[in-house]
C-alpha positions, 0 to 999 in steps of 0.5 A: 100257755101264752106265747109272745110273738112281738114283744115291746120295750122292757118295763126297766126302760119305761121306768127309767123314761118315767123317773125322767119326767117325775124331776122335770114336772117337780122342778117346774111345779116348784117354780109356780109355786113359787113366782106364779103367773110370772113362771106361767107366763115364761113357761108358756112362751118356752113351750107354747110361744104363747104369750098374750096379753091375757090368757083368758078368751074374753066373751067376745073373742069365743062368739069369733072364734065359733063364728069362724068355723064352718057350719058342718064343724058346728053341727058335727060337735053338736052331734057328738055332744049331744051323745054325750049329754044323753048318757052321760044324763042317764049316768046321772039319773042312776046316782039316787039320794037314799035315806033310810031307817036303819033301827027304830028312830035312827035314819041314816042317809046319803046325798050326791054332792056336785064338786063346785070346780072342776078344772079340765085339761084338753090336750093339744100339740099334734092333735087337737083334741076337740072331743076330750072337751065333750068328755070333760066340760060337758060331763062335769056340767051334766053333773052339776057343777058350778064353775068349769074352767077349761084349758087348751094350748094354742097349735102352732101359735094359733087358737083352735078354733073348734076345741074351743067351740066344743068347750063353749057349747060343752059349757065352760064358764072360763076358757083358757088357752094354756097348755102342758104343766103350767095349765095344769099347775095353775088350775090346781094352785091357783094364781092371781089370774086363775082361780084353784079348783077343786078338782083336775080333770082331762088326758095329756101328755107323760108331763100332764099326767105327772103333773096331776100325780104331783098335785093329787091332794092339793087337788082332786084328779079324774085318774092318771091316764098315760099313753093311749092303750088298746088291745084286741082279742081276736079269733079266726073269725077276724081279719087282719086289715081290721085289726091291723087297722084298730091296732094302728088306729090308737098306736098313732097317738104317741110314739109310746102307745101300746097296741097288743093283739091277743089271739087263738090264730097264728095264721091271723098274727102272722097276717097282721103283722103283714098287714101292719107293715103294708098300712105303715107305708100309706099312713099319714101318721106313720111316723109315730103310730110305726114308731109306737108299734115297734117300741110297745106293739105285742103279739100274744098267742093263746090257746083258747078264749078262756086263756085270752080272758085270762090274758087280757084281764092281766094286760088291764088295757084302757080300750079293749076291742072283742073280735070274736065268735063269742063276744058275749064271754068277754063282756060277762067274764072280763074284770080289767078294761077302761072301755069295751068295744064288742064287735065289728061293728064297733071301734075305739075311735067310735068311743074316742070321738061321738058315740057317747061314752067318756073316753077318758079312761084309766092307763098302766094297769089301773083298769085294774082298780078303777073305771073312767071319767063319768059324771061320777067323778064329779060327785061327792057321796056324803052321809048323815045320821039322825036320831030321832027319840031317846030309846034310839040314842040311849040303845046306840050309845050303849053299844058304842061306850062298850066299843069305845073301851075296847079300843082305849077311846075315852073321849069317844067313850064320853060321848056315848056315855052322856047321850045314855045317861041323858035319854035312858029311862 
């Protein structure tokens, strides 16, 4: 049976912190709705003390803005776009149109559709989030999608520079430098200045994510992904430096990050917790990665590795990283994780920043019943039907006028009944 050692907030206090956001992120969403870009406007010097003359990078301000960086920034996103784009392209490559004889002389068949907008949300404030712009921009390119607007807050008053070379280079037909709910908000709804897409897609903050939900039919959505999460199933055959420094690692994202640690060795909990201590006193992000492990940092003990599956298909985390003897039994019996890291030799941040997979990716459980963002998100799965001679709609039609009296449809029923009286012989 498992036994905590460190347990995090209660699930009453995170709900009560959840309701708070849900009021705040209506009120504002209301009041787009209502004034537009003049609310946009008033919230994005509110927030951002951000007010230019016009939103919208021009083509000439992006050609300075990339110009102003240094060579090796340029190369380093080019790399990483360039993994990206790589798999991201076989994810593509894997999505086929089929078509198919299903009875004699009656086809049916399925296209992959690319959406024709694509809003993408890169995060700012504390971090700027170059890599989400390969995530989102690039992916939804590789997809095939027409028009990709891509949004950013300024950091501190200031453009940044290389998020917005990454957006460029990822593809973005429009780039924007506004932020928080009312980037999110004017994407969706559309203003005078911004066009609506059809979809919103890209992480953020707790009011981004609640922004999203709010909208989530008016607009498509990627997923909602909260807090950054990891989890690390380890064994003996781990140390507690690196685990203490993968668990830090994501924890410095927020002041609300879960970091959980499940283990078969007491003796490695207890040095991680050691280890974890003498970290947060050298790193720079101490402030909130010692705050979110002390708020939302677990423990768990287990008494075998079929035990950590067990445990760790329950927590459903969005990064899931496997030190263990066995990682193999990980990766063929573990059913809820956003993205799996197996090995030492790999790490979240490998998947966060370059390696190439999307690192967009589902939060609160929602592992449970989704994957991330891939250029699937992007794409539209239609059907259609033929029916090529009389004997087929004649057969099928007889079939569906019986199925229609069973279920009291009588113009379904009418349907079926003309195409049987026109092409029976």
């Amino acid at each position: 049976m498992a036994t905590y050692l460190k347990t995090g907030i209660s699930e009453e206090d995170s709900f009560a912190a959840d309701q708070k956001v849900r009021s705040t992120v209506e009120g504002i969403l209301n009041d787009i709705r209502t004034r537009g870009d003049v609310a946009v406007r008033e919230l994005s010097e509110k927030f951002d003390k951000w007010t230019p003359e016009n939103f919208r990078l021009s083509e000439q301000q992006i050609k300075e803005i990339v110009a102003s960086l240094p060579q090796q920034v340029i190369d380093d996103i080019h790399f990483a776009q360039a993994q990206v784009r790589n798999f991201a392209q076989h994810q593509r490559n894997a999505l086929k149109d089929i078509e198919v004889e299903t009875l004699p002389g009656v086809i049916l068949g399925h296209k992959n559709i690319p959406v024709n907008s694509v809003g993408c949300y890169v995060p700012g404030g504390r971090y700027p989030m170059v890599a989400s712009a390969h995530m989102s921009v690039l992916t939804a390119k590789v997809a095939g999608v027409k028009r990709v607007v891509a949004c950013t807050p300024p950091i501190n008053g200031e453009i940044p520079a290389a998020t917005v070379a990454a957006m460029h280079f990822g593809g973005a037909d429009e780039i924007y430098i506004l932020g928080g709910i009312q980037a999110i908000a004017s994407m969706a709804l559309g203003t005078k200045s911004i066009a609506p897409v059809d979809i919103i897609v890209g992480p953020g903050n707790a009011y981004v994510a609640e922004a999203k939900r709010q909208l989530y039919g008016k607009v498509g959505i990627d997923l909602l992904a909260g807090p950054t999460e990891v989890l690390i199933v380890a064994d003996d055959s781990a140390d507690a430096e690196m685990v203490a420094t993968d668990l830090l690692g994501q924890a410095e994202h927020g002041p609300n990050s879960p970091a959980v640690l499940i283990t078969t060795s007491k003796k490695l909990a207890d040095e991680t917790l050691v280890e974890i201590g003498r970290q947060l006193e050298t790193l720079p992000t101490a402030d909130l990665a010692g705050k979110s492990w002390q708020d939302y940092g677990e423990i768990i003990l287990v008494a075998s590795l079929a035990e950590a599956c067990v445990e760790a298909d329950r927590v459903a985390s969005e990064h899931v990283q496997i030190l263990t003897e066995d990682d193999d039994y990980f990766l063929k019996n573990m059913t809820n994780y956003g993205a799996l890291f197996i090995g030492p030799r790999t790490n979240v941040a490998y998947g966060d920043k370059v390696i190439g997979t999307n690192h967009t990716l589902p939060t609160k459980k929602s592992a449970r019943y989704t994957g991330g963002l891939w250029v699937g998100k992007f794409i539209k799965t239609v059907t259609y039907q033929r029916v090529l001679t009389d004997e087929a709609s004649a057969l099928v039609g007889e079939y569906c006028s019986r199925l229609c009296a069973i279920e009291n449809f009588a113009g379904h029923k009418a349907q079926a009944d003309l195409r049987v009286k026109r092409y029976k012989k």
